[in-house]
N, CA, C and O of each residue as an XYZ file, in Angstrom:
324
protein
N     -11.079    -23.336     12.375
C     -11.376    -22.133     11.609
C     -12.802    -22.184     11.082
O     -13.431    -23.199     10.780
N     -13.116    -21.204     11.036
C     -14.693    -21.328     10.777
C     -14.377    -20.583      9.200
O     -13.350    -20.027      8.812
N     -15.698    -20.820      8.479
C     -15.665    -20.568      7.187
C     -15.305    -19.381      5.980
O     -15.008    -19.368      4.786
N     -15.553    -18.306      7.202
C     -14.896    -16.798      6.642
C     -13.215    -17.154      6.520
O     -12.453    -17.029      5.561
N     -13.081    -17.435      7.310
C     -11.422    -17.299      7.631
C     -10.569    -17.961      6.100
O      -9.736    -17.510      5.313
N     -11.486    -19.517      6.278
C     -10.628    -20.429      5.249
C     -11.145    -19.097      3.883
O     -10.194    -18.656      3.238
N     -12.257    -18.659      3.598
C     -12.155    -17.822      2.402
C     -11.138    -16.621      2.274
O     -10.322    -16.370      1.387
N     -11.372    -16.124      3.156
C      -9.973    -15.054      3.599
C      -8.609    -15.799      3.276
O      -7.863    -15.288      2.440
N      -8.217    -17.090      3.958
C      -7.213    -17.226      3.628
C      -7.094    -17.684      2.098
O      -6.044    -17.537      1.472
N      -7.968    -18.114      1.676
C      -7.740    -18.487      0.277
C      -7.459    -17.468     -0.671
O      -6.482    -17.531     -1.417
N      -8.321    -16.479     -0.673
C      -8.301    -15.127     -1.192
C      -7.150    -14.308     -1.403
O      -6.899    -13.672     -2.427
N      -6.163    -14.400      0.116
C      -4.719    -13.769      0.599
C      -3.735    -14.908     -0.254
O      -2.981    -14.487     -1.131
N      -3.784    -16.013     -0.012
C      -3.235    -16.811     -1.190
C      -2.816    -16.985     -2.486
O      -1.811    -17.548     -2.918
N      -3.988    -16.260     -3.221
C      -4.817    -15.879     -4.234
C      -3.644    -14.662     -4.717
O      -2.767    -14.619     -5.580
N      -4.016    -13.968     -3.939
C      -3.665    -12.266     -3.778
C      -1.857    -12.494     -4.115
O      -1.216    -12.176     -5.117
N      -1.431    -13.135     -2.899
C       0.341    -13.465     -3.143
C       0.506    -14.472     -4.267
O       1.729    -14.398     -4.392
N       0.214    -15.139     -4.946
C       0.075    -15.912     -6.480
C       0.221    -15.431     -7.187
O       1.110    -15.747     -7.978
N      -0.693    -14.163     -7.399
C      -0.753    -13.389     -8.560
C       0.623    -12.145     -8.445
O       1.695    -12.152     -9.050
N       0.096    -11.155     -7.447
C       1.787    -10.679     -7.343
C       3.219    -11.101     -7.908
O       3.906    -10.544     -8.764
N       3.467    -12.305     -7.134
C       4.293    -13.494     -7.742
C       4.565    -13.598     -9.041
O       5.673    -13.403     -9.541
N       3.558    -13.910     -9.624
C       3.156    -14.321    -11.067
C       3.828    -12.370    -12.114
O       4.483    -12.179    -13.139
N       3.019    -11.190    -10.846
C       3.465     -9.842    -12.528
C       4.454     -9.828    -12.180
O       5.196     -9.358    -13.043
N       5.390    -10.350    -10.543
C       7.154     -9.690    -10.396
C       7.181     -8.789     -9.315
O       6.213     -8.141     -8.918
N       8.430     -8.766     -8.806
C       8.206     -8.161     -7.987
C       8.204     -6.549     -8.120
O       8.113     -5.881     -7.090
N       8.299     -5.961     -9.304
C       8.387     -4.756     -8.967
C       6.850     -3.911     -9.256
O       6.470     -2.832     -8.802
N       6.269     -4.725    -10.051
C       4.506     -4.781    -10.041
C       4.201     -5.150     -8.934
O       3.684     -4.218     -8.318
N       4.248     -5.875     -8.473
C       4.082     -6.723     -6.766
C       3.907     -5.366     -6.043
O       2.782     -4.913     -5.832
N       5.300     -4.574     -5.578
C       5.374     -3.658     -4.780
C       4.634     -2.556     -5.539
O       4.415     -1.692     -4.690
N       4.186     -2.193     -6.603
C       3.401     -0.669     -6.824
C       1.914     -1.249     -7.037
O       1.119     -0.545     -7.661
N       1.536     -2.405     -6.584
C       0.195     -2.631     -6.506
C      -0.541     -1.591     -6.580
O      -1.308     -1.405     -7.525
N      -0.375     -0.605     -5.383
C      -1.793      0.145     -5.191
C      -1.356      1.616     -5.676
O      -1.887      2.532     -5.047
N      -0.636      1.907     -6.506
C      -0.755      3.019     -7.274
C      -1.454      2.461     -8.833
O      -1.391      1.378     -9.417
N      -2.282      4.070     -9.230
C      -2.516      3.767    -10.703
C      -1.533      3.254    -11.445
O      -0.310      3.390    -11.456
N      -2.774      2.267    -12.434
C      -1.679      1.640    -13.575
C      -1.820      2.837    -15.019
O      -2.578      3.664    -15.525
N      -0.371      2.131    -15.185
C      -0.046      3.425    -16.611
C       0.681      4.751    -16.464
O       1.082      5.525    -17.332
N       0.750      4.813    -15.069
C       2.076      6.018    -14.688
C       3.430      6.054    -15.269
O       4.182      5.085    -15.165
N       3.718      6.984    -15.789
C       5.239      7.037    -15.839
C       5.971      6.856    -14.651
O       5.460      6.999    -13.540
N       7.109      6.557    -14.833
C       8.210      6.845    -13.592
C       7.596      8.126    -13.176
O       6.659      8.143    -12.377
N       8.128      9.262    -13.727
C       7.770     10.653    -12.943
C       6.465     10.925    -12.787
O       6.288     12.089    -12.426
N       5.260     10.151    -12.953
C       4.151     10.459    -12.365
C       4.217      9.499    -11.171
O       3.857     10.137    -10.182
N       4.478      8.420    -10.891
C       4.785      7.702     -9.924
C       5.285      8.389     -8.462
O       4.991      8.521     -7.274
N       6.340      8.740     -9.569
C       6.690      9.672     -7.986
C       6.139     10.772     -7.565
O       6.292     11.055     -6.377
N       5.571     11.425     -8.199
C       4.444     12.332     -8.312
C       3.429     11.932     -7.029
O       3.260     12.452     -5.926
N       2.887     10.867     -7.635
C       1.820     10.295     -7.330
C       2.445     10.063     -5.444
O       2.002     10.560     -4.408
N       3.798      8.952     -5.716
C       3.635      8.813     -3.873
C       4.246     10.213     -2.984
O       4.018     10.354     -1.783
N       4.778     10.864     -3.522
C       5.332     12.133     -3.133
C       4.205     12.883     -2.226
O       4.459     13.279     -1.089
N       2.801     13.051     -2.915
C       1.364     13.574     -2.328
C       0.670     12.565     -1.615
O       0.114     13.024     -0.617
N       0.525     11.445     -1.771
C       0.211     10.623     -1.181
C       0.587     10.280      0.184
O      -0.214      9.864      1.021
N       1.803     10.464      0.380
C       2.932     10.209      1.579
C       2.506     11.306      1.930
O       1.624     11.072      2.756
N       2.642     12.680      1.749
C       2.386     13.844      2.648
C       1.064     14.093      2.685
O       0.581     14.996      3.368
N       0.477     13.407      2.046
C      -1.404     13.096      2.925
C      -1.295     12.696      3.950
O      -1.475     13.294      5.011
N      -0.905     11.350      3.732
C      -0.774     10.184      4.793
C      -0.291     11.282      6.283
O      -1.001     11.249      7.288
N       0.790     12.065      6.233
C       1.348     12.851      7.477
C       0.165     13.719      7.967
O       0.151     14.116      9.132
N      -1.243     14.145      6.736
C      -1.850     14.956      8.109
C      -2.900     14.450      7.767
O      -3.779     15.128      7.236
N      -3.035     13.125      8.006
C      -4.138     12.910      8.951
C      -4.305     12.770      9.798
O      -3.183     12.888     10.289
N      -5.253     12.464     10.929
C      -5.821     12.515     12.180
C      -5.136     11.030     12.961
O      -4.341     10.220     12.486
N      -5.672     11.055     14.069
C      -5.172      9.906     14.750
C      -6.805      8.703     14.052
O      -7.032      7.695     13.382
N      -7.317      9.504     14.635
C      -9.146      8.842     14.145
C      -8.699      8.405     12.869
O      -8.347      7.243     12.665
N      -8.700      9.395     11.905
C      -8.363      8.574     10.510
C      -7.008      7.290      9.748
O      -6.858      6.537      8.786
N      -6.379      7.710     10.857
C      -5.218      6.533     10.730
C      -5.847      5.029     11.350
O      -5.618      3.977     10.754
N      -6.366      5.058     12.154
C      -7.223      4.272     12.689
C      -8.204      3.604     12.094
O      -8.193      2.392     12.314
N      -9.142      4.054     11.337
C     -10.083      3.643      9.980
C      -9.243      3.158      8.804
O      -9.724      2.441      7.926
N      -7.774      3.632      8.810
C      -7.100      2.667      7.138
C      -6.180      1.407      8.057
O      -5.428      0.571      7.556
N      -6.495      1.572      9.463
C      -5.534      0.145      9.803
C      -4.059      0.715     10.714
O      -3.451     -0.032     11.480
N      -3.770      1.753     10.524
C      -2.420      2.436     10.364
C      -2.377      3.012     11.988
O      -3.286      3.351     12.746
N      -1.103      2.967     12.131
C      -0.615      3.505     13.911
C      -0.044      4.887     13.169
O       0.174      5.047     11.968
N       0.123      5.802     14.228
C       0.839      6.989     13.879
C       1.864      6.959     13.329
O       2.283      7.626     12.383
N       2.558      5.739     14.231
C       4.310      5.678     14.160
C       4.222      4.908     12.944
O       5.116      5.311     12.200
N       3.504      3.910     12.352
C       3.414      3.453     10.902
C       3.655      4.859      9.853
O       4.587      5.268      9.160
N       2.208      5.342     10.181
C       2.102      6.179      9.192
C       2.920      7.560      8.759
O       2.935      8.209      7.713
N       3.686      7.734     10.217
C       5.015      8.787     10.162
C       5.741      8.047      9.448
O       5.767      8.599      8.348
N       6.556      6.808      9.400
C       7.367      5.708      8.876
C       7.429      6.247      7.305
O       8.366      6.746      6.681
N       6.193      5.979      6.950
C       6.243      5.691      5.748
C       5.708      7.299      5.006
O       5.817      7.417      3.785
N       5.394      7.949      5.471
C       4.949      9.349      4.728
C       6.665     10.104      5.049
O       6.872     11.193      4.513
N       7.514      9.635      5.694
C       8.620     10.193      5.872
C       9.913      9.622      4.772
O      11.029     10.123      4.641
N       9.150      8.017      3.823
C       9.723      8.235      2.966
C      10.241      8.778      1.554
O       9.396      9.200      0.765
N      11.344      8.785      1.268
C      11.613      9.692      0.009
C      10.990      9.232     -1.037
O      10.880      8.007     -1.089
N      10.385     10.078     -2.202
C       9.492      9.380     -2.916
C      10.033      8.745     -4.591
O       9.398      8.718     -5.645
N      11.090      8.400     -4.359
C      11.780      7.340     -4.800
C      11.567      6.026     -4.302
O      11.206      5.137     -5.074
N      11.805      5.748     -2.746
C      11.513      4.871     -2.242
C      10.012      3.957     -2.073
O       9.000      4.523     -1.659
N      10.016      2.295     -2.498
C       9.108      2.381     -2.445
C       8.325      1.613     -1.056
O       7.104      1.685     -0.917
């Protein structure tokens, strides 16, 4: 491994530690704002998820994401997280 990598992996290490450490249900809403209520939460992935459905193939492509990912998950209920 050359030297990026071992930092990368340390970093991803790093990253699952801390998760770990707030729980898992902080763990899983990582990347929504902090300080939401429940009902802004769902708020929040409700629009988010039906973003996610129209974007482009190009732009699914630039966040990492396959179509069939990003149908997956903009098709869930926004309860679910």
């Amino acid at each position: 491994m050359n030297g990026l990598s071992d930092v990368r992996l340390t970093l991803h290490s790093q990253e699952l530690a801390k998760g770990q450490e707030s729980g898992t249900r902080e763990a899983n809403m990582r990347n929504a704002p902090s300080g939401l209520s429940r009902w802004e939460l769902f708020w929040h992935r409700l629009h988010t998820r039906k973003a996610l459905l129209g974007l482009s193939a190009e732009q699914l492509r630039d966040i990492g994401l396959s179509p069939e990912q990003a149908r997956e998950e903009g098709l869930k209920p926004f309860w679910r997280i």
